[in-house]
C-alpha positions in Angstrom: 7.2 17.9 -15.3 10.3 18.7 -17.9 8.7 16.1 -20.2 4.9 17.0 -19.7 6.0 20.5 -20.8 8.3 18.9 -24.0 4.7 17.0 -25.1 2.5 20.3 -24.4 5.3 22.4 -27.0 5.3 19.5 -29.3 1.4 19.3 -29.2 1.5 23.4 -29.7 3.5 23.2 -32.6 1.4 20.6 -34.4 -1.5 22.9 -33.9 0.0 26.0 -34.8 1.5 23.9 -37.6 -1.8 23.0 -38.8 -2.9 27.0 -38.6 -5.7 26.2 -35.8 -6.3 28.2 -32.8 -6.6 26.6 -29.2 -10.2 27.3 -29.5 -10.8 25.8 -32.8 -8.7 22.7 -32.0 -10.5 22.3 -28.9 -13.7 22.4 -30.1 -12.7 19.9 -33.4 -11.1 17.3 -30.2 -14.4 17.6 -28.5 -12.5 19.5 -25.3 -12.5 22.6 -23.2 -10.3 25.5 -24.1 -9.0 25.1 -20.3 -8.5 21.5 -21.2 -6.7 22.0 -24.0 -4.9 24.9 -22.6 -3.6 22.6 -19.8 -2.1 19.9 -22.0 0.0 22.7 -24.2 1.1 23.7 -20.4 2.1 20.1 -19.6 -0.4 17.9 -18.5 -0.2 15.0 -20.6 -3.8 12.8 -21.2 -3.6 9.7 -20.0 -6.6 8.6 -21.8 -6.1 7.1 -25.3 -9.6 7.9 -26.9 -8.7 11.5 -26.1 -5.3 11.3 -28.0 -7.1 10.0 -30.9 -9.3 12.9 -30.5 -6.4 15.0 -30.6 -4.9 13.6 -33.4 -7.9 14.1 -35.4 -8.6 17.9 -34.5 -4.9 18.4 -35.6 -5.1 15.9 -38.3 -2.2 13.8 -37.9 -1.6 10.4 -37.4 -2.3 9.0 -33.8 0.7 6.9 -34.0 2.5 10.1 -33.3 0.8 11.5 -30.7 1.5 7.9 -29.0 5.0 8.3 -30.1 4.9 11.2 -28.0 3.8 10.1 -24.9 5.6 7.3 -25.0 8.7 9.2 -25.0 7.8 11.2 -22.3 6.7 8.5 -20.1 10.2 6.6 -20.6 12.6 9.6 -20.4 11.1 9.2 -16.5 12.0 5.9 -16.4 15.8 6.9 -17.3 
């Protein structure tokens, strides 16, 4: 749960970075505000055509939305 939350703040600040609402970046990723909503709270998409969505809403590179999860995913494994 620690490292679903660390990926929703990260994914916050890249929005808020690129001076987008939820609603906005929602809509540009092709997702539901409660969607969205729940992946700034934690949940992290397990689905990679979705992260590439995201990336592209936010407009950064997809590597580092990957780079992301994949961090998350291993701190578990520690």
């Amino acid at each position: 749960m620690v490292w679903g939350r660390m990926f929703g703040h990260c994914i916050c600040e890249s929005r808020k970075g690129a001076c987008l609402s939820i609603e906005q970046t929602a809509r540009r990723a092709g997702m539901g505000i409660a969607e969205w909503t729940a992946i700034e709270e934690g949940q992290v998409p397990q689905d990679i055509t979705r992260l590439r969505a995201m990336a592209a809403a936010m407009k950064i590179r997809f590597d580092q939305i990957v780079m992301l999860v994949l961090l998350c995913e291993r701190a578990w494994q520690l």
